[in-house]
C-alpha positions in Angstrom: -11.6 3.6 -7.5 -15.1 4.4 -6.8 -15.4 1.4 -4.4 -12.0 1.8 -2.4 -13.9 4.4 0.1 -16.6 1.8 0.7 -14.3 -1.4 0.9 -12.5 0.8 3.7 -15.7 1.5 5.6 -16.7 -2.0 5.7 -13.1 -3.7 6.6 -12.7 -0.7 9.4 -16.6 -1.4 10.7 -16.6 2.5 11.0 -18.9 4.5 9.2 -17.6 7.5 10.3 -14.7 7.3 8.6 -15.9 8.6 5.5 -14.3 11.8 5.3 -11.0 10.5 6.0 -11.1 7.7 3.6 -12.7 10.8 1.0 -10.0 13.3 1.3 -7.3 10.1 0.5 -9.4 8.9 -2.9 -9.4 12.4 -3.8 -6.1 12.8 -3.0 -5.2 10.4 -5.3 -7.0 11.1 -8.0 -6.3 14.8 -8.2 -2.5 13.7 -7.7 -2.2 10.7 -10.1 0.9 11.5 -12.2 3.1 12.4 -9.0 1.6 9.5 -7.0 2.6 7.3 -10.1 6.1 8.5 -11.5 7.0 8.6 -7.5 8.0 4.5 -7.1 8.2 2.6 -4.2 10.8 0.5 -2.6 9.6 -2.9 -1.8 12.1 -3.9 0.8 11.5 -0.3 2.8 7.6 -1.3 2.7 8.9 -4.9 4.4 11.0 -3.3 6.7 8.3 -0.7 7.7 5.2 -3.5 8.5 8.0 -5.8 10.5 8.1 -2.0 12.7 4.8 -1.5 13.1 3.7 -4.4 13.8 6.3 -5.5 16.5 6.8 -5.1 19.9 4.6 -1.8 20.4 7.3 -1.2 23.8 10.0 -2.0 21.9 13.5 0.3 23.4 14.3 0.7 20.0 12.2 3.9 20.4 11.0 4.1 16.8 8.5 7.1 15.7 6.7 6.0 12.5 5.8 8.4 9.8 2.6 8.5 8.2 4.7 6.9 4.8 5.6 4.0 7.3 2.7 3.4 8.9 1.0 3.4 5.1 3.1 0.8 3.5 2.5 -1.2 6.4 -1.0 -0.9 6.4 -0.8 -2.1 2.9 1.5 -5.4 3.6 -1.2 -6.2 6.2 -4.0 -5.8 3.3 -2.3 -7.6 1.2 -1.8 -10.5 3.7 -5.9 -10.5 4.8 -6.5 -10.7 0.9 -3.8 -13.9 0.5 -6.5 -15.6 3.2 -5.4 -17.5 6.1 -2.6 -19.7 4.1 -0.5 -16.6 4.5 -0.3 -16.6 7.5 -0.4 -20.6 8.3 3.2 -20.7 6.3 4.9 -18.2 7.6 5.3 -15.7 4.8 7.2 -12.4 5.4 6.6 -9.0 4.2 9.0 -9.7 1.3 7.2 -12.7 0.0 3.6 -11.5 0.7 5.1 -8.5 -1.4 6.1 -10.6 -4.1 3.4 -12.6 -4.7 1.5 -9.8 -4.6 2.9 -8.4 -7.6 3.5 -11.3 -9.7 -0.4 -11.7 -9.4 -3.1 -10.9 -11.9 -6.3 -8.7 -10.6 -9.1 -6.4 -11.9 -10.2 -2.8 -11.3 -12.5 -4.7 -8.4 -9.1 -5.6 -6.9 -7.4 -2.6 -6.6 -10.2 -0.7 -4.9 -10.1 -3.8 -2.7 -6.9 -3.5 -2.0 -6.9 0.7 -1.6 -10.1 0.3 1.2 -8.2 -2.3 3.0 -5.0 -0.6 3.2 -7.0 2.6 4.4 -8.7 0.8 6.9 -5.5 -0.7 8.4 -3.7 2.6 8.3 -6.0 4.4 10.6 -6.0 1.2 13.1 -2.2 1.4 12.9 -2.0 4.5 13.3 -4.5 4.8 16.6 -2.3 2.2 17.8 0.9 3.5 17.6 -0.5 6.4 19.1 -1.6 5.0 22.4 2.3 3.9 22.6 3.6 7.3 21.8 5.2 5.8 18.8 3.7 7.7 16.0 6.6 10.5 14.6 5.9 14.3 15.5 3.6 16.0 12.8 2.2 12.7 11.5 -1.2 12.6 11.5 -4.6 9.9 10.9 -5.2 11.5 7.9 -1.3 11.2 6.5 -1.1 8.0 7.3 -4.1 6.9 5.2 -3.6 9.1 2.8 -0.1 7.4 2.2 -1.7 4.3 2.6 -3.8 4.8 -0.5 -0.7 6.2 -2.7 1.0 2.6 -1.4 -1.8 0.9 -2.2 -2.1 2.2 -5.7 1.1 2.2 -6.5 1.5 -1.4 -5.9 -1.4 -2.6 -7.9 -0.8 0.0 -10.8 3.0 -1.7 -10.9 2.0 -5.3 -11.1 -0.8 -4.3 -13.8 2.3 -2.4 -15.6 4.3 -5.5 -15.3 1.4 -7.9 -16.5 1.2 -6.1 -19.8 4.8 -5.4 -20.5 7.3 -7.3 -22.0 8.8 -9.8 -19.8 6.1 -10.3 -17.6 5.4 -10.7 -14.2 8.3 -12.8 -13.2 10.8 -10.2 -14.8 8.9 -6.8 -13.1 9.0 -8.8 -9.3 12.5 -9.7 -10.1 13.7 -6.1 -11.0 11.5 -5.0 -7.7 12.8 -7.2 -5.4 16.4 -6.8 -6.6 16.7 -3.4 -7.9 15.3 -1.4 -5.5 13.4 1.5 -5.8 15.3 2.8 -9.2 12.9 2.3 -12.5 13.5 3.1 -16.3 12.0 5.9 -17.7 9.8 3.8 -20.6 8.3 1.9 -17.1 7.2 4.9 -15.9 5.3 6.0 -19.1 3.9 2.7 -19.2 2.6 3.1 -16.1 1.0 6.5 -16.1 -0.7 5.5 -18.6 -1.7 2.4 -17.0 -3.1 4.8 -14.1 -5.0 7.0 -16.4 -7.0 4.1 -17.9 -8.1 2.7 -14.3 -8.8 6.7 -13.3 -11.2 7.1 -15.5 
């Protein structure tokens, strides 16, 4: 974790950024169970990136929250870390989210992945501002912030699903079918999981 503030920093090209991408880590880290046992719902993270990143003058009108404008952020991280082939073929948030998690990766990783995810928050959300499409009460700050949890989460699930019984294939199964719903012994598992990687 001690690397996500400075992977952000570089991807974002903006030094001054530090306290923003600060008050997230430490966010994070003082909140770890909650952020954890919390979940996430893949396809509401898919749905959320193809928002954002449409049409900014779309009619549809949509004010994103700083939760929607974070899992976003992280779908876009995730696609800059699959490399250019992403891209090249077409892949939607679903499958970028899916290969994600049925991936392997270190402690290195995840702070990659948490910096980039920060980084692309805060350009989302400046954005989305300029458009007037950024939800009342959401601010740069929440939308990093939650970009972070996103991030974490994620990474902290596929690691959880690595070491588990069943494997990979069996954790990206239950997430892309099952939603956001998760059985209790998961959630040890992966609170525990957390606690290793916080130290």
């Amino acid at each position: 974790m001690q690397h996500a503030q400075q992977h952000g920093q570089q991807y974002g090209h903006d030094p001054d950024d530090n306290a923003v991408y600060a008050h997230a880590i430490n966010h994070i880290q003082n909140n770890q169970s909650s952020v954890q046992s919390s979940g996430f719902d893949p396809s509401q993270i898919a749905q959320a990136h193809e928002s954002v990143t449409g049409p900014t003058n779309s009619p549809s009108g949509v004010q994103h929250t700083g939760q929607a404008l974070g899992g976003a952020a992280t779908v876009s991280a995730i696609q800059h870390m699959a490399g250019p082939q992403a891209g090249q073929q077409g892949a939607n948030p679903m499958q970028l989210i899916s290969s994600f998690m049925s991936g392997g990766g270190g402690p290195a990783q995840k702070d990659q992945l948490i910096g980039m995810a920060m980084a692309e928050a805060k350009q989302m959300f400046s954005d989305q501002s300029k458009h007037g499409n950024v939800a009342p009460g959401t601010t740069e700050q929440s939308a990093v912030t939650s970009a972070a949890e996103t991030a974490l989460k994620m990474f902290m699930q596929r690691q959880c699903g690595s070491s588990g019984s069943g494997g990979l294939g069996a954790m990206a199964g239950k997430l892309m079918g099952g939603g956001s719903g998760g059985g209790g012994g998961g959630a040890g598992g992966l609170l525990s999981m957390a606690e290793g990687f916080m130290r």
